[in-house]
N, C-alpha and C positions, 0 to 999 in steps of 0.2 A: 504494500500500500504506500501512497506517495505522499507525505503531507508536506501541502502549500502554506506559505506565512504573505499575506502582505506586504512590503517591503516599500518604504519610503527611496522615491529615485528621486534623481537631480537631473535634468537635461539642459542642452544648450548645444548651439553650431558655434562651431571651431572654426579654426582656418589651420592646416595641417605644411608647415615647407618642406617646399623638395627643390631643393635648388635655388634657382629662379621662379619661379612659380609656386604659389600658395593655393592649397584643394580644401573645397570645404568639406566639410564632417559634420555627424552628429556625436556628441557625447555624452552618453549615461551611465549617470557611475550610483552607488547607494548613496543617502545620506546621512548613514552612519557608518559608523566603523566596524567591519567583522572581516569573517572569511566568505567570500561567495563563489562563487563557480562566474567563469568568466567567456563570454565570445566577440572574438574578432573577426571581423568583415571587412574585406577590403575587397573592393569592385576592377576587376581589371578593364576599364573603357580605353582609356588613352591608345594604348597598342591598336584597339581597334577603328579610332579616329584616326590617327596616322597610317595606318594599312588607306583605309577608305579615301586620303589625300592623296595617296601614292598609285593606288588603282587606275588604270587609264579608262575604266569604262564607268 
């Protein structure tokens, strides 16, 4: 059996650098302090924007 607790979050958009260029985000984290189980996401678009500029059709 699985038990769920409600959990107070905090969010907010970021701006994340890479280089020259800054990527926005979202960010949510608890708003307290403990242990939590954690996921990362990260979209890979760019590679497919620059294919798509490069593509002659």
């Amino acid at each position: 059996m699985v038990e769920t607790t409600n959990i107070e979050i905090n969010t907010c958009y970021v701006k994340v650098p890479n280089n020259d260029l800054e990527i926005d985000a979202y960010l949510a984290q608890p708003a307290h302090k403990a242990t939590f189980g954690a996921v990362k996401f990260f979209q890979k678009f760019l590679a497919s924007i620059a294919t798509l500029r490069i593509s002659p059709n």
